[in-house]
N, C-alpha and C positions, 0 to 999 in steps of 0.2 A: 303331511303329518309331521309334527314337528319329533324331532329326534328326544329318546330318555334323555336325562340330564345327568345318569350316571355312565354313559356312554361316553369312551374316550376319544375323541374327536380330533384328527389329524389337524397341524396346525401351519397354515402355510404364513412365512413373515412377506411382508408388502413395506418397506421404504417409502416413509411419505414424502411428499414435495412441500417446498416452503414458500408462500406468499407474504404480504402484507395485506393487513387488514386492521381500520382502524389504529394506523401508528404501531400493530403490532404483529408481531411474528404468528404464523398460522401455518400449521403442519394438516396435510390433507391427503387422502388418497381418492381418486376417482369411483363414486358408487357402484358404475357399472362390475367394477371389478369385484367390489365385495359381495355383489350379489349374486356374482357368476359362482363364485369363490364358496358363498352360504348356501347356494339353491345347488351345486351339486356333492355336499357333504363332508365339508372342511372348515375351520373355524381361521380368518384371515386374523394374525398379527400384525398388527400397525408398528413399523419401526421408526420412532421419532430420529427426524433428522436432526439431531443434537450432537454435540461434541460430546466424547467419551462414550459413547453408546457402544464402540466397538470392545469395551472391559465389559459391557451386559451381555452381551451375545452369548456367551456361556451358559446363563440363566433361563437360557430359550431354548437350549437342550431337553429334549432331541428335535432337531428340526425335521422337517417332513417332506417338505418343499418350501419353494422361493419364486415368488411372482414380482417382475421389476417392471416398472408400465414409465411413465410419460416422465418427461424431466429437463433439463438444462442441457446445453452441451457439456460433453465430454470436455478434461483439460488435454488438451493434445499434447501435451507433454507426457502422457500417458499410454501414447502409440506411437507411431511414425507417422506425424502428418506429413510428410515430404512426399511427392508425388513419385514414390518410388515405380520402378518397373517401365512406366511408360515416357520416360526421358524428355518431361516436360520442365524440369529441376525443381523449385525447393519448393515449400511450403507457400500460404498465399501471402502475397505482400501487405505492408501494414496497412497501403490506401485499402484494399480488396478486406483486410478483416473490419476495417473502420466501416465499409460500405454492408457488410454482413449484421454487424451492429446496429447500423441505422434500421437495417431492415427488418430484424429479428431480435427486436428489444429485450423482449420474456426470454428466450433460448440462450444467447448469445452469451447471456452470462453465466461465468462457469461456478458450479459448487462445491469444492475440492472436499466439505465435509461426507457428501452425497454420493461423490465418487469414490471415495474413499470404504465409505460402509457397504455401496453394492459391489464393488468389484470385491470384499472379502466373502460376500456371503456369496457371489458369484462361484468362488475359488473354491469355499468348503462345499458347496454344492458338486463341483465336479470333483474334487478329490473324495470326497462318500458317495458319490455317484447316486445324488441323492435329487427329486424331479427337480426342475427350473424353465420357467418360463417366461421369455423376454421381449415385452410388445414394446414398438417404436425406440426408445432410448433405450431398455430392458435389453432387444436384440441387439443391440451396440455395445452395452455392457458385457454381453457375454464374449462377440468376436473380439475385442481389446482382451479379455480375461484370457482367452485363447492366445493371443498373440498376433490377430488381424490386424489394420489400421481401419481407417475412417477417412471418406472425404468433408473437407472441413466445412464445405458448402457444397453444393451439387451444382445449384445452377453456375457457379464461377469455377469448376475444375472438371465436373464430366458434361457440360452443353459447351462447349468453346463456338456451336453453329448454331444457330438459334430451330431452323427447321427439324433439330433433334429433339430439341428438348421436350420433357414431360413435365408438365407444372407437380410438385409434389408439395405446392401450400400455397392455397387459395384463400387470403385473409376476407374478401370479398363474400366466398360462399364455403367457413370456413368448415361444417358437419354436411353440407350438401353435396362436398368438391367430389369424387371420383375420375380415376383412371385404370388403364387397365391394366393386367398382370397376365402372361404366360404360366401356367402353372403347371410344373413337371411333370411326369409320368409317373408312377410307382412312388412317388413319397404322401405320408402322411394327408397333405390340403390336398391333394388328388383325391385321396379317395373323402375327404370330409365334403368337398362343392363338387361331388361329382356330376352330383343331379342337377349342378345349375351351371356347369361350364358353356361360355357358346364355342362356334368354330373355332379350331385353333390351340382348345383346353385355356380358353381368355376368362380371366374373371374382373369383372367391374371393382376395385377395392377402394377403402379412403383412403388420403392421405392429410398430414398434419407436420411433417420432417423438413427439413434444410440441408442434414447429415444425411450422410448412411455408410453404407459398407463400399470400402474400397478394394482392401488385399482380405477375403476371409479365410480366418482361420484352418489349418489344413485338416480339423478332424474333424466339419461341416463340410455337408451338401447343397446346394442351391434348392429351395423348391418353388420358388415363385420369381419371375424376372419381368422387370418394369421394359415398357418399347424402350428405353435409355441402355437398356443392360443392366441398371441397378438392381441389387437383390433384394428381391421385398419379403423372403423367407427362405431359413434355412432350418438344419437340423442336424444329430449326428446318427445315423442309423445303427451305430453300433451300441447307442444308450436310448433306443428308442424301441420300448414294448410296455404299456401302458400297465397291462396287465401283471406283469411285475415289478413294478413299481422305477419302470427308467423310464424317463422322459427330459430331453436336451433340445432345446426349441427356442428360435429365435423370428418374430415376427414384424418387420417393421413397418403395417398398415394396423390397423385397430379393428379386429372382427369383433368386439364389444358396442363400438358404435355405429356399426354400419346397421342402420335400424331406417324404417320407412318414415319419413317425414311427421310430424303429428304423431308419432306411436312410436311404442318401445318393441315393434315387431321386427324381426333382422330382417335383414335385403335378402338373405339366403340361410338354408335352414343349416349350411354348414356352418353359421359363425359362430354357435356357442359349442362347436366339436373341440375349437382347442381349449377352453374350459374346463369341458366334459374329462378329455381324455387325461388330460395336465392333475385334477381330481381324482379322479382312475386312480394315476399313478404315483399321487403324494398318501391315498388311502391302502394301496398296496406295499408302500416302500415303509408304511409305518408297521401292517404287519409284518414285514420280514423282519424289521428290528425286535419286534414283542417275540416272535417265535426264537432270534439269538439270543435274546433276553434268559426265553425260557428255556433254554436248552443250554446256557451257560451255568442259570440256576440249579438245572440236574446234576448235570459233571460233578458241579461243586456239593451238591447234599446227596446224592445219592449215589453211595456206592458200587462198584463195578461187580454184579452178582455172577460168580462164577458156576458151571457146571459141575456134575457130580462129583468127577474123577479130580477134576483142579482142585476142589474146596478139600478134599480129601489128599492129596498133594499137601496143600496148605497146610493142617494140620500138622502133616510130619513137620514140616520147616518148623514150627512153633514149637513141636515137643525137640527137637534138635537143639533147638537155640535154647531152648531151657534146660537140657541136657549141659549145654558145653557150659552155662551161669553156673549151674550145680557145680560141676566139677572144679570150675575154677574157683571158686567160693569155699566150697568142705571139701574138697580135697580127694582122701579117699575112702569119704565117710560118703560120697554119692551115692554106692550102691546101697545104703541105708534109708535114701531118699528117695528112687527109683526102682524100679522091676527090673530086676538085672534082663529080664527076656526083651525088654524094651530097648534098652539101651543101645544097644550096637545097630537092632535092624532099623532104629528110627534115622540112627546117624547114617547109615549108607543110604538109605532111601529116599533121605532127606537131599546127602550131594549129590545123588544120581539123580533129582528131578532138578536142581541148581544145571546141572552141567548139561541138559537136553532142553530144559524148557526155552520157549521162545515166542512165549504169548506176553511177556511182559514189557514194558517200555526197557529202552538202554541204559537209562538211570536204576529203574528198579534190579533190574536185572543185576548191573553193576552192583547194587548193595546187596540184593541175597548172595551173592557168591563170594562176596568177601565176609558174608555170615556164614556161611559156606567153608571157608576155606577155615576161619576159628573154629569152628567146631572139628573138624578133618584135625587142626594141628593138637587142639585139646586132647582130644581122643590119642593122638599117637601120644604128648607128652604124658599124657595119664598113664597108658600101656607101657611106656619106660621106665619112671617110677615104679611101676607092679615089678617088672622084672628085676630091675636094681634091691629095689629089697627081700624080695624071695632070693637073690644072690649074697645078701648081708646077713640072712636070716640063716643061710646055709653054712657061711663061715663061721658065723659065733658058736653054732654048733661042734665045727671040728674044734673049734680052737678051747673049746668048755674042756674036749677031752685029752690035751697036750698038756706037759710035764710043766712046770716052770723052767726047766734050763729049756725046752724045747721053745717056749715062748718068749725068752729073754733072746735066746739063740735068732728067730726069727724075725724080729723088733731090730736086732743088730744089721740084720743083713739088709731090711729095709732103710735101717738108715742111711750104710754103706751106697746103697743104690741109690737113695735121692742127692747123697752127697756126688756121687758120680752128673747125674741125671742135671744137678745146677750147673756144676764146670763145663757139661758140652754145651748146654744151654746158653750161658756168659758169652763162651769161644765163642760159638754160632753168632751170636748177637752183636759181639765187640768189631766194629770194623780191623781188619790186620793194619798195624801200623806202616807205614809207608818203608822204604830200603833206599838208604841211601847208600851212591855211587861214586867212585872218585874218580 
């Protein structure tokens, strides 16, 4: 059944490869993939391999996952091709990459545009921890984004004896070729072939590679290993639960074409599970973004509903702070404008819920108390004005009922006293002049 069309549909981007055709440029991505990608409920984006593509990547927001499938080599300048670790020295020699050339025309040439665009979406994948899925060149992109290297060829740096080797690209029978794979215990392709492992936990896989993993990265697992020791699958188990939408996977055989001669039917019913699961986990990892979406939306429109006693709290703070506006504003015409019964017990009520609460953030909190604390000083400068003029109001009274010599008399002696009250003031003030000594 095909899906509503007003159904938002997770959107995994896919990196085309570029051929020629016809004199001209041709961007493609392999069906298999899109179909895996469409039949389990994902809508694949095709990212042209175009210069400047990496300024549109923003546009493609939000990504949901990242599937990287078949492609060119790597530029080794991109890792450490040096044969580190096993003290064979440097990188291959120009005759040895001239001979890799001849023999792997399509590969062998690198795409520094190609590289450049998956190893970012590789990056934003792992720093959002967002799914990724890396078949053949895909899983090579991911261990370099990590920080692995690569062997630049297999057959000229890990067969130095020939009774080792494992052919890993049969131009002859190149969709027929198969070899086998050890496939680990306890990770992910264990349990997807489990039903078709033979002795050994061996699985039959294809190949199509000349590269692969040399030093992998240190936050993958191995879960598949070629008779060579090469790693034909890995994973990071600490990003890997499908179901919530982590998925870190790196594949380097193709369980998309491993399919029975004549028919689109798999070899094993495990090989559309990395698909399955990779889908799983780019449909999961888009609802979690829709639910931070919506819960970002709340915070921001919907108010923090308090209970009975708080909102009631509240209150007083509001009728305080419009208290101490009052005051400073008319003066002491406030109790004109207010219920004198109101007045005092909102103000104490108000800085005794300032000075105890501790359900508010440290910022709020911070500003009620410095609303808090104006209203505390309001209120005291208010009460000192009351008494200063009930003390003015008291004088003019005596002094209504004294003589005039009695008030001249008075007048004098305060002047006497400020004239006093400048000179100690001066002295006090004036540094003493220095004593000279002979």
């Amino acid at each position: 059944m095909s899906p509503s069309p007003d159904i938002n549909l997770p959107r995994v981007l896919i990196v085309s490869r570029r051929t020629v055709r016809k004199n001209k440029f041709v961007d493609f991505v392999g069906e298999y993939h899109l179909d895996l990608v469409v039949g389990h409920g994902a809508v694949p984006v095709i990212v042209p391999r175009v210069a400047g593509v990496h300024a549109m990547l923003d546009s493609f927001e939000p990504i949901h996952g990242v599937l990287l499938c078949e492609g060119e080599d790597i530029d080794p300048s991109l890792y450490d091709a040096r044969r580190d670790g096993d003290g064979e020295g440097d990188a291959l020699s120009p005759e040895q990459l001239e001979a890799v050339r001849r023999l792997h025309p399509s590969d062998a040439a690198v795409d520094h545009e190609k590289d450049s665009i998956e190893l970012l979406l590789a990056r934003r994948c792992l720093e959002r921890n967002a799914p990724f899925l890396g078949i053949c060149r895909g899983s090579q992109v991911l261990n370099v984004a990590c920080g692995g290297s690569l062997y630049q060829d297999v057959e000229q740096e890990l067969h130095p004896q020939d009774d080792a080797a494992v052919c890993h690209m049969d131009y002859a029978n190149y969709d027929g070729h198969r070899h086998t794979v050890r496939v680990l215990p306890g990770t992910p392709l264990h349990d997807w072939f489990a039903d078709s492992l033979l002795d050994g936990a061996q699985l039959m896989v294809n190949s199509y590679h000349h590269q692969g993993v040399r030093r992998l990265a240190e936050r993958f697992v191995p879960m598949a290993l070629a008779p060579d020791g090469l790693i034909e699958g890995f994973y990071d188990p600490e990003a890997y639960h499908p179901g919530e939408g982590k998925f870190i996977m790196g594949l380097q055989f193709h369980p998309e074409r491993m399919r029975k001669e004549g028919s689109d039917e798999f070899d094993f019913p495990g090989c559309a599970k990395a698909y399955q699961e990779f889908v799983r986990a780019v449909v999961a990892y888009q609802g979690k973004l829709a639910a931070a979406q919506v819960h970002l939306r709340s915070a921001v429109t919907t108010p923090h509903k308090l209970n009975q006693e708080m909102e009631k709290q509240r209150k007083v703070i509001v009728r305080s702070v419009s208290l101490a506006k009052n005051m400073y504003v008319f003066g002491n015409n406030t109790g004109a404008r207010q219920p004198a019964e109101h007045r005092d017990g909102d103000l104490d009520a108000g800085a005794e819920f300032l000075e105890s609460n501790t359900a508010l953030s440290v910022q709020q909190e911070k500003r009620l108390k410095q609303m808090g604390a104006t209203v505390r000083n309001a209120s005291g400068y208010m009460s000192g004005l009351k008494v200063s003029e009930e003390r003015e109001a008291a004088a003019r009274a005596l002094m209504a009922k004294m003589s005039v010599a009695q008030l001249a008399s008075l007048a004098a002696f305060y002047r006497a006293m400020g004239n006093v009250c400048s000179e100690v003031l001066d002295a006090k003030l004036q540094p003493p002049s220095p004593t000279l000594h002979e």
